[in-house]
Backbone as a chain_set.jsonl record, in Angstrom:
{"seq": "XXXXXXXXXXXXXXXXXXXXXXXXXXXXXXXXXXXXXXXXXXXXXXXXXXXXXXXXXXXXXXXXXXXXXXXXXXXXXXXXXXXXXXXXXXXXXXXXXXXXXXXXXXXXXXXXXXXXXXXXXXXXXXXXXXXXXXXXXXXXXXXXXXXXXXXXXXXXXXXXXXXXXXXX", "coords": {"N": [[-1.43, -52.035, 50.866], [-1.456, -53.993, 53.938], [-0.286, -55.159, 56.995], [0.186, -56.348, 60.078], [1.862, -55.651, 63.178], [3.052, -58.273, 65.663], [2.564, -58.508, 67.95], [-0.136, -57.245, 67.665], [-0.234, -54.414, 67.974], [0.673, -52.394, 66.392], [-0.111, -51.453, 63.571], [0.773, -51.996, 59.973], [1.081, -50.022, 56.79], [1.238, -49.657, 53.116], [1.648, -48.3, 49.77], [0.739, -46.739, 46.365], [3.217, -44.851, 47.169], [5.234, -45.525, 47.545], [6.146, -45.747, 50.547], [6.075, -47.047, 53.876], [4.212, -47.26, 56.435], [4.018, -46.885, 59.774], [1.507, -47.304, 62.436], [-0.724, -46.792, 64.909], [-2.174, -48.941, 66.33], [-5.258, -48.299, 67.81], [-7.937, -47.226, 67.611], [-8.887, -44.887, 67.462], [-10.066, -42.158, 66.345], [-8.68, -40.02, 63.297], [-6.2, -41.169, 64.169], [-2.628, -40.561, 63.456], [0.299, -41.652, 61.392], [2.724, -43.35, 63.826], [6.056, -43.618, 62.471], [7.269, -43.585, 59.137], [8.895, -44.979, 56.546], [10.572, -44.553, 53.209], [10.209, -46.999, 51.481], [10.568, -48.576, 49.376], [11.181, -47.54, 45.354], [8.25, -47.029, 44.559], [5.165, -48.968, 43.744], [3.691, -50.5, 46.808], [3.144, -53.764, 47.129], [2.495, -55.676, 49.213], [2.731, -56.272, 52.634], [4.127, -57.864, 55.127], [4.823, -59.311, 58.602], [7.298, -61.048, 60.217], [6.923, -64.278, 62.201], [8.611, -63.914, 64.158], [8.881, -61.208, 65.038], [11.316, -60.24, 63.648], [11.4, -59.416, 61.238], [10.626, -57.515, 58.085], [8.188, -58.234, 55.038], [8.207, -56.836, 52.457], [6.547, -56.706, 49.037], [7.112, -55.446, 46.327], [5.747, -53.583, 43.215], [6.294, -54.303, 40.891], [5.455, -55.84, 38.366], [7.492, -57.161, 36.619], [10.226, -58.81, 35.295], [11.694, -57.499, 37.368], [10.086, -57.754, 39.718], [9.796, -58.146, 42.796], [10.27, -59.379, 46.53], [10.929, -57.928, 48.975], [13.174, -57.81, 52.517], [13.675, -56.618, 55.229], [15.25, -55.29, 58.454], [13.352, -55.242, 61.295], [14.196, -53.723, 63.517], [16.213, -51.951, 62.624], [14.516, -50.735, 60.6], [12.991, -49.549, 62.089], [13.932, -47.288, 63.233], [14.49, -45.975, 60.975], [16.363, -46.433, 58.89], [15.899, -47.35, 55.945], [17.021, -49.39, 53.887], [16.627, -52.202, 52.348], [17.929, -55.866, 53.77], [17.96, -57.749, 52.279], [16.843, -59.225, 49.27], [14.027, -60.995, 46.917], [13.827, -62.298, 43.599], [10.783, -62.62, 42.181], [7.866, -63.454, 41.021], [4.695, -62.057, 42.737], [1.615, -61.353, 44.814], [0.376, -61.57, 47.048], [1.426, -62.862, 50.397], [2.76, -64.223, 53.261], [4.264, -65.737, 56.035], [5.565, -68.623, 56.971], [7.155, -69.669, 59.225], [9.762, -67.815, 60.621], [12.208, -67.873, 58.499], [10.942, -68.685, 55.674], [9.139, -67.55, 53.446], [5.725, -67.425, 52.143], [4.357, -66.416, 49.126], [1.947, -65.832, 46.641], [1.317, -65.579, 43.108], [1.207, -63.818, 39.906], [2.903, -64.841, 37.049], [5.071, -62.464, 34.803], [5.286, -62.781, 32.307], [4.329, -64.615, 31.272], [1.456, -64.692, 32.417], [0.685, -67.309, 33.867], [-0.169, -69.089, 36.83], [1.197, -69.102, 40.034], [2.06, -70.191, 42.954], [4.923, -69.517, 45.661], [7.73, -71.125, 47.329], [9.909, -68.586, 49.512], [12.901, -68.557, 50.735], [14.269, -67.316, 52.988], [17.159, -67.124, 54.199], [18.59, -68.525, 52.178], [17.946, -67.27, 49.922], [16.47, -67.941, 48.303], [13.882, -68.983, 45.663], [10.953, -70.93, 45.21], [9.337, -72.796, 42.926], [6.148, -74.026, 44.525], [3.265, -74.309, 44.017], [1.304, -75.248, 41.101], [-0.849, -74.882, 38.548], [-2.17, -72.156, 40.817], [-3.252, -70.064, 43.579], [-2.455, -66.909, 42.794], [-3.509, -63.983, 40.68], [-5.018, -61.59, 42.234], [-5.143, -63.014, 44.545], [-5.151, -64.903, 47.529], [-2.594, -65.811, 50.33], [-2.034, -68.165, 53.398], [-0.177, -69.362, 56.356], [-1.221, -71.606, 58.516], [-1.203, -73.392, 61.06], [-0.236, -75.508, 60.228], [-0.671, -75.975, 57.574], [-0.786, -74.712, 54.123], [-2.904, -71.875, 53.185], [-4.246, -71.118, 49.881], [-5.459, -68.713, 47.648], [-7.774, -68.537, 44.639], [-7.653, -65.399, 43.074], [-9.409, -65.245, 40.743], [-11.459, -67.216, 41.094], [-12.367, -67.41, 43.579], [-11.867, -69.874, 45.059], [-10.656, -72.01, 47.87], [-7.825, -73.313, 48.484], [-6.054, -76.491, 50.424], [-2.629, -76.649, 51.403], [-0.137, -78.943, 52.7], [2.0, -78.013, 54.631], [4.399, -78.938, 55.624], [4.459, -81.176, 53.124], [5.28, -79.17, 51.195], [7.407, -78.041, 51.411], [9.547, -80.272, 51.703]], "CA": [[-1.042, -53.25, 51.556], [-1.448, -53.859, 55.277], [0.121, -56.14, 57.896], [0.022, -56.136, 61.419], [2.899, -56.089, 64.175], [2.673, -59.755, 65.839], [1.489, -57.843, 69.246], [-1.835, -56.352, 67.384], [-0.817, -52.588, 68.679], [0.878, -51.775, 65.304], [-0.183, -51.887, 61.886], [1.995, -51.418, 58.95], [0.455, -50.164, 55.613], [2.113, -49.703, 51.765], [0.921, -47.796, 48.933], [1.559, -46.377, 45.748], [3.828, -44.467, 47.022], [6.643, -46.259, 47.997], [6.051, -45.767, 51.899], [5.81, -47.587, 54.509], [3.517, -45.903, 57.333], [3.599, -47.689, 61.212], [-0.381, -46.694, 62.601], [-1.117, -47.474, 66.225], [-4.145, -49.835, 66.622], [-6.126, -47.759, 69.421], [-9.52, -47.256, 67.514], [-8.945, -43.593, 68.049], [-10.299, -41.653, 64.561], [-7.902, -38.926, 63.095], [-5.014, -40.857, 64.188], [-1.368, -40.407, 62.787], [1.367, -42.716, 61.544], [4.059, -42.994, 64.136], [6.93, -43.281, 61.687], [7.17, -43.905, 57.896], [10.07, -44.805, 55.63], [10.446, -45.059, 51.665], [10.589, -48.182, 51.193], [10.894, -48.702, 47.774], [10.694, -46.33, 44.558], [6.834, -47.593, 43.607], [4.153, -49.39, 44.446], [4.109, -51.605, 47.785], [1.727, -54.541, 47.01], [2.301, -56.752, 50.281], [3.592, -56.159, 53.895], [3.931, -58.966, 56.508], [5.88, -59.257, 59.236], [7.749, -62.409, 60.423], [6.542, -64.412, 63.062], [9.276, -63.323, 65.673], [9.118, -59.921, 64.64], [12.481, -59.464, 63.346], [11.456, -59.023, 59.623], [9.238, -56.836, 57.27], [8.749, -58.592, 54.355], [7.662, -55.852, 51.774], [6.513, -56.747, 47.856], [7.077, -54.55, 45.435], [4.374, -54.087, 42.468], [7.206, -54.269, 39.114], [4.96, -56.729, 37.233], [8.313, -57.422, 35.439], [11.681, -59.275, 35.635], [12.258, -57.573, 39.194], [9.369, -57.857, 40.669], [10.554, -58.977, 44.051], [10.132, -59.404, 47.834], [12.336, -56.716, 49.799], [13.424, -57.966, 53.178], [13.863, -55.606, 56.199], [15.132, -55.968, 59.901], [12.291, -54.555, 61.485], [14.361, -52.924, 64.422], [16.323, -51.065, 61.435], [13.473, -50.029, 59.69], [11.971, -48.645, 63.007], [14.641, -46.447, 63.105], [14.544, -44.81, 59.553], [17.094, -47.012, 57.8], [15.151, -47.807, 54.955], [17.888, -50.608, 53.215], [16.394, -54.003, 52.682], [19.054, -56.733, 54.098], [17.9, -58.806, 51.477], [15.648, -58.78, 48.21], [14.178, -62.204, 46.375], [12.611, -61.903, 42.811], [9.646, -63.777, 42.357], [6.402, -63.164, 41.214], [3.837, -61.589, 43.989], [0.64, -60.626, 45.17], [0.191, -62.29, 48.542], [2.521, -63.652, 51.031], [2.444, -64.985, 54.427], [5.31, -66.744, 57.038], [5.194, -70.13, 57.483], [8.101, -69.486, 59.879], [10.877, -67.141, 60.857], [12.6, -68.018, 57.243], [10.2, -69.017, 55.058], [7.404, -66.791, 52.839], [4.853, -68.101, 51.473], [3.825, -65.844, 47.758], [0.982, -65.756, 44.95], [1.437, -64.625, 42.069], [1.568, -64.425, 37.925], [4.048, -64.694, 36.228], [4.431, -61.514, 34.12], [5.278, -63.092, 30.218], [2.613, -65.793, 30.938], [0.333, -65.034, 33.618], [0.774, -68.154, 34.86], [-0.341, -68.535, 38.611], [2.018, -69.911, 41.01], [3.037, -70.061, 44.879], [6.587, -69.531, 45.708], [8.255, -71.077, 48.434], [11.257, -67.908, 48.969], [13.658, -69.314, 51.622], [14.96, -65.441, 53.733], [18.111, -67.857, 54.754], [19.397, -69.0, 51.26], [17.801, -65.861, 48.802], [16.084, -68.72, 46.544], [12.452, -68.934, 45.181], [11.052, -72.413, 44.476], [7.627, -72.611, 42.627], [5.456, -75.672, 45.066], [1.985, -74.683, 43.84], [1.318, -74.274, 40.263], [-1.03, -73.327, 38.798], [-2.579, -71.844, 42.151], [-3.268, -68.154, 44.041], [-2.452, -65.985, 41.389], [-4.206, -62.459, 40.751], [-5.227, -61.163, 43.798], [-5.037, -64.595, 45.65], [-4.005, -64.458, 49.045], [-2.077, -67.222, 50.977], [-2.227, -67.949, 54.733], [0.229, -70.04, 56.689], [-1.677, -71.57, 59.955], [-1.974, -74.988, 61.664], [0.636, -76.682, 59.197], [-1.206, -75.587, 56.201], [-1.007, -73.047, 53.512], [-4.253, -71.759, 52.347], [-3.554, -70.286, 49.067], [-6.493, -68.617, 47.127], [-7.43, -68.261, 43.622], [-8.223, -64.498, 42.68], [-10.556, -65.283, 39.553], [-12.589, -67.864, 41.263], [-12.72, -67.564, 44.778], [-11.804, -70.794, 45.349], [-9.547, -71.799, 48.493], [-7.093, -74.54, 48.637], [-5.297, -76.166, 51.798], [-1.786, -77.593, 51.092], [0.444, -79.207, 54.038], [3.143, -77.271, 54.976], [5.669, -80.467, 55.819], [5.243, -81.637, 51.973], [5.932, -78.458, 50.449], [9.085, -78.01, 51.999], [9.938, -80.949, 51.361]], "C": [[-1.144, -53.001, 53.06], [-0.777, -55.221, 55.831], [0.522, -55.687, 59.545], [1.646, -56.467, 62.555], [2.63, -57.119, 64.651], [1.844, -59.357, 67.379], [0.035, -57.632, 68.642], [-1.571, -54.761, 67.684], [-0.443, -52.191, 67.588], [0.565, -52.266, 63.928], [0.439, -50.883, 60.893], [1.432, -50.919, 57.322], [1.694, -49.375, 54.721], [1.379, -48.888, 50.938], [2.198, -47.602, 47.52], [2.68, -45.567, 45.139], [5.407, -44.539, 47.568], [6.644, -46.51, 49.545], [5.528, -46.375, 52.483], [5.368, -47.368, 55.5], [3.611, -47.374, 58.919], [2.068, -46.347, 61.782], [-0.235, -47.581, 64.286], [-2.27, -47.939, 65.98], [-4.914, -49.213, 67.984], [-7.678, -47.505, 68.839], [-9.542, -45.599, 67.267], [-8.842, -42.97, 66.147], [-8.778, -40.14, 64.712], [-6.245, -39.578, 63.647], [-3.951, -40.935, 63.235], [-0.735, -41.28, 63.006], [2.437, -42.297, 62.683], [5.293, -42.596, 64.114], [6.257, -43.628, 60.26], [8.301, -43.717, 57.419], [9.623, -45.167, 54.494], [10.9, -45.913, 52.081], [11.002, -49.009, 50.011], [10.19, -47.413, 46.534], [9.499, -47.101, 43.545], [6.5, -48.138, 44.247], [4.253, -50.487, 45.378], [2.834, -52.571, 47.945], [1.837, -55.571, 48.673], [3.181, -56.08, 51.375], [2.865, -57.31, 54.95], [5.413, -59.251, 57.612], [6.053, -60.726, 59.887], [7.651, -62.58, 61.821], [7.087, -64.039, 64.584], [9.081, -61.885, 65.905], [10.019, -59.07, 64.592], [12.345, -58.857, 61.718], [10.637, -58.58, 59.262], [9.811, -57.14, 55.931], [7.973, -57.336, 53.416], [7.564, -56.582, 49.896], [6.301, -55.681, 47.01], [6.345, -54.61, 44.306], [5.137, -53.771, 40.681], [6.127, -54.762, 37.996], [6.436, -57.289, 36.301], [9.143, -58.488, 35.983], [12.075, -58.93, 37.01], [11.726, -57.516, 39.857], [9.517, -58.873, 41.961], [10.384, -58.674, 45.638], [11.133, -58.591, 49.077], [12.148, -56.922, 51.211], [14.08, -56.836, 54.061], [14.118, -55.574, 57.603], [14.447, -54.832, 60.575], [13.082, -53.28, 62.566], [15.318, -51.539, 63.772], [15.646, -50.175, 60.991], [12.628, -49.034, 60.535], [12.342, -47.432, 63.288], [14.934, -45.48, 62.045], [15.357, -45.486, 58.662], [15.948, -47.881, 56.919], [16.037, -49.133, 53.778], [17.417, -51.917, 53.315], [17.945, -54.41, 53.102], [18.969, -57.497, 53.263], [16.568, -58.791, 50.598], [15.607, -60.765, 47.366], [13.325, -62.069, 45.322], [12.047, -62.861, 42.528], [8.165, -63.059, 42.41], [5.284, -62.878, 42.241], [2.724, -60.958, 43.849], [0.327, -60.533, 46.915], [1.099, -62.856, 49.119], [2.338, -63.802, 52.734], [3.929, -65.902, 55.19], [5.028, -67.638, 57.325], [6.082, -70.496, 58.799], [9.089, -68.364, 59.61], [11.735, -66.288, 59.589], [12.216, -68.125, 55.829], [9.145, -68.241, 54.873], [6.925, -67.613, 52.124], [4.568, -67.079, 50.149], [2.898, -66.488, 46.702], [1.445, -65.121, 44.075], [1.4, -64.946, 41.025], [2.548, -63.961, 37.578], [4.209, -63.56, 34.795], [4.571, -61.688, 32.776], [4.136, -63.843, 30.32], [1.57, -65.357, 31.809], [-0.076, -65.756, 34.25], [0.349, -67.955, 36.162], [0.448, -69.763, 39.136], [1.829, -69.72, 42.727], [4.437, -70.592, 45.103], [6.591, -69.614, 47.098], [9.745, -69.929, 48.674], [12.157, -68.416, 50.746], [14.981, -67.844, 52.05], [16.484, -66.395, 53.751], [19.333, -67.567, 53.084], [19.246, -67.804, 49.751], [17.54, -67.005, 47.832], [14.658, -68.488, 46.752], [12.296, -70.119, 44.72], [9.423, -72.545, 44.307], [6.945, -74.134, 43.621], [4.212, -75.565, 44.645], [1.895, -74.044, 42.271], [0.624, -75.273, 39.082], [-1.915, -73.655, 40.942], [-2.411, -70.772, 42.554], [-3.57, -67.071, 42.991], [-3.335, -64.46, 40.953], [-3.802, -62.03, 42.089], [-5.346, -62.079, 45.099], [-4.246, -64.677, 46.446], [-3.641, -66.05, 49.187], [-1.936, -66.943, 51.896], [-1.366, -69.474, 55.053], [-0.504, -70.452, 58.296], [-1.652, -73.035, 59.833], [-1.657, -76.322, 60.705], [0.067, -76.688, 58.225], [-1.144, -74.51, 55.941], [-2.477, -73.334, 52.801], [-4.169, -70.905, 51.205], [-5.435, -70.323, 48.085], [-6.418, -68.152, 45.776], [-8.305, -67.063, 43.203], [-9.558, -64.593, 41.805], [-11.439, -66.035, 40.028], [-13.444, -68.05, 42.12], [-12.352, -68.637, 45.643], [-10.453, -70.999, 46.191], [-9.094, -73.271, 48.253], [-6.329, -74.69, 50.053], [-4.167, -77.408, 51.138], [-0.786, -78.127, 52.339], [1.995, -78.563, 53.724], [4.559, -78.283, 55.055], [6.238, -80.981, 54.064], [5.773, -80.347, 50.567], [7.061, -77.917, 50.759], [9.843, -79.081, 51.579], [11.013, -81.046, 49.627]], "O": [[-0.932, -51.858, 53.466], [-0.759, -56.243, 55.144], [1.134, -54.676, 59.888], [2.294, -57.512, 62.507], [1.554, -57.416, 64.132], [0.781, -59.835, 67.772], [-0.92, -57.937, 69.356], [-2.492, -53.945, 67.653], [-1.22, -51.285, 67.287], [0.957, -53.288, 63.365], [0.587, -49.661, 60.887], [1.457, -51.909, 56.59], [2.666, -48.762, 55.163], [0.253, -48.673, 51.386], [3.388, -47.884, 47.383], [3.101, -45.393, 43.995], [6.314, -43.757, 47.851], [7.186, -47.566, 49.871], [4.382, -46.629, 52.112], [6.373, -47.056, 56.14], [3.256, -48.549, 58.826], [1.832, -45.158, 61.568], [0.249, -48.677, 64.572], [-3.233, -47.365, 65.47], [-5.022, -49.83, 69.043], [-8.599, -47.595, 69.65], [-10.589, -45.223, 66.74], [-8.07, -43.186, 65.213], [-8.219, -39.6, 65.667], [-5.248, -38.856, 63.619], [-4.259, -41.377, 62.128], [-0.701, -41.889, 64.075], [2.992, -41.199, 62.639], [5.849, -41.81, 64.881], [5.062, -43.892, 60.128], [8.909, -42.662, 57.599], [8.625, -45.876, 54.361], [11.819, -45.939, 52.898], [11.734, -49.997, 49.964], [9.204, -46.686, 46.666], [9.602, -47.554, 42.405], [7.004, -48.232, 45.366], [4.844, -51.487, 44.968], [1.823, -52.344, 48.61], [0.788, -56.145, 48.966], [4.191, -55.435, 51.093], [1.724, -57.529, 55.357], [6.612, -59.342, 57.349], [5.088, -61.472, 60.054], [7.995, -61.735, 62.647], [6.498, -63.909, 65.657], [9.143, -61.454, 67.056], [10.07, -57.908, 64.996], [13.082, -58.024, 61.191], [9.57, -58.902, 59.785], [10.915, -56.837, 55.479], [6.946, -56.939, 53.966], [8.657, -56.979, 49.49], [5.246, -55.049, 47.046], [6.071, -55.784, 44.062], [4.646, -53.233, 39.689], [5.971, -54.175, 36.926], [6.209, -57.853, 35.231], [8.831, -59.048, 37.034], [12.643, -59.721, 37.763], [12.216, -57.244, 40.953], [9.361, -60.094, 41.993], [10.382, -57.47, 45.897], [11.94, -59.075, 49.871], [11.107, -56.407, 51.618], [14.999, -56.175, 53.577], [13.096, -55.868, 58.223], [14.836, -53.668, 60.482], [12.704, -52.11, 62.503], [15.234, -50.398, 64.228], [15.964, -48.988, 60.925], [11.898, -48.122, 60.147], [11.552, -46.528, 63.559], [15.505, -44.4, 62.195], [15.141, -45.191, 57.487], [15.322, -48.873, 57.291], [15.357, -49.652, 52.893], [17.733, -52.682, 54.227], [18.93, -53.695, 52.921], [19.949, -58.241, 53.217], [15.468, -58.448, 51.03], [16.558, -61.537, 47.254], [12.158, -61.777, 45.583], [12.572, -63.974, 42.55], [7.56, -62.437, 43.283], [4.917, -63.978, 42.655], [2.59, -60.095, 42.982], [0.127, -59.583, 47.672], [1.812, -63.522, 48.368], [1.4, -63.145, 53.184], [4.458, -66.766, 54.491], [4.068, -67.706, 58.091], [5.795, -71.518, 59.422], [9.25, -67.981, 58.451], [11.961, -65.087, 59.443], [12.944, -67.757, 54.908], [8.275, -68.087, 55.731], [7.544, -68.474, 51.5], [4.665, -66.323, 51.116], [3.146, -67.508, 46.059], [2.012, -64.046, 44.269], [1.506, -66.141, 40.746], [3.024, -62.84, 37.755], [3.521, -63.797, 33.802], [4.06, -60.872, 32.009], [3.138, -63.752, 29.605], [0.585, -66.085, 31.684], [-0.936, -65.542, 35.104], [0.429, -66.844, 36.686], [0.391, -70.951, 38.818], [1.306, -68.768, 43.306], [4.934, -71.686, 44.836], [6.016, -68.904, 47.923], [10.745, -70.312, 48.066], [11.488, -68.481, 51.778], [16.079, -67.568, 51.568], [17.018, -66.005, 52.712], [20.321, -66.852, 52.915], [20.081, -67.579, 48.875], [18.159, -67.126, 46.775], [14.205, -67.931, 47.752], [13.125, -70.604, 43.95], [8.544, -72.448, 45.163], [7.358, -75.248, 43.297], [3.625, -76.642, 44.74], [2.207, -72.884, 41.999], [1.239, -76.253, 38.664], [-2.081, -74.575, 41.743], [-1.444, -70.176, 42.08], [-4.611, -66.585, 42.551], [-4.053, -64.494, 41.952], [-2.77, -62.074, 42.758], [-5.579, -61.818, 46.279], [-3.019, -64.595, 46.382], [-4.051, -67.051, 48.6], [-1.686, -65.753, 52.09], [-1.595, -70.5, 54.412], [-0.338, -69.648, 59.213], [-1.962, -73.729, 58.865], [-2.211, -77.395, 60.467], [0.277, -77.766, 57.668], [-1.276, -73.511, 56.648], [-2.993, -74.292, 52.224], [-3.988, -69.732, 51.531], [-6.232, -71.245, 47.907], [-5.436, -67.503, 45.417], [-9.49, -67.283, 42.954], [-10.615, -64.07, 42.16], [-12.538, -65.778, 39.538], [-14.59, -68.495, 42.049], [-12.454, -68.492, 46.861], [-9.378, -70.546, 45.795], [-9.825, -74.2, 47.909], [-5.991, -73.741, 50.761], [-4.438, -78.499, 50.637], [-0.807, -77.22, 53.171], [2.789, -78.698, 52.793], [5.595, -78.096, 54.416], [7.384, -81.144, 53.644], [6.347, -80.528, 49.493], [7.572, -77.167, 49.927], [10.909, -78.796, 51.032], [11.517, -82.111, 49.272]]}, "num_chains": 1, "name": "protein.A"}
């Protein structure tokens, strides 16, 4: 997984090994992470950070019942405390900020495989399916310019939904 600091100088990558690596963006080969914390015990399918850049939202890769979105205050996390502030379960592959509060998520559902997009609301710790089916596999979603663009792994195919009526 990768996601970028909102400056551009840091990028954040995930793996399957629970860690969370900060990377300076300088171009410069051979370089080294700055820091790195566990972040969770297993695989880290998504990292994005929230548009102010108080939050790292991190997805975890369960496939199950707890597969869920692990919330992080970034100036915390920069420091070594590795403790989400807040976790939301909900199907994931992809995710994206539509704001501050608000992720955007793809994903299947792991009894059906269903494909959805979850609105998860950082504020209130809920999950509310608005696109479905839609995204799903490897199908990313992108919040820009009052639209989500949510894509569908198996087909390629993008969609643009308005940001105003899925909140709604």
């Amino acid at each position: 997984a990768i996601g970028f600091s909102k400056d551009g100088q840091t990028m954040l990558t995930g793996g399957y090994d629970g860690r969370l690596l900060w990377w300076p963006v300088s171009g410069n080969e051979g370089e080294k992470p700055s820091r790195a914390i566990d972040a969770h015990h297993g695989w880290i399918k998504a990292v994005a950070v929230s548009p102010d850049g108080s939050t790292l939202a991190v997805g975890n890769n369960e496939f199950n019942n707890t597969n869920a979105v692990l919330f992080f205050d970034t100036a915390q996390a920069t420091t070594g405390n590795a403790t989400p502030t807040s976790s939301i379960t909900t199907p994931h592959f992809a995710g994206d900020w539509a704001d501050n509060q608000t992720f955007y998520v793809s994903g299947a559902d792991s009894a059906t495989f269903g494909t959805v997009v979850n609105r998860l609301d950082v504020a209130l710790g809920t999950a509310t399916t608005v696109i479905d089916p839609a995204g799903g596999f490897s199908g990313a979603v992108h919040a820009s310019g009052g639209n989500l663009y949510a894509g569908e792994g198996d087909t390629g195919n993008v969609f643009a939904f308005d940001l105003a009526t899925l909140a709604a």
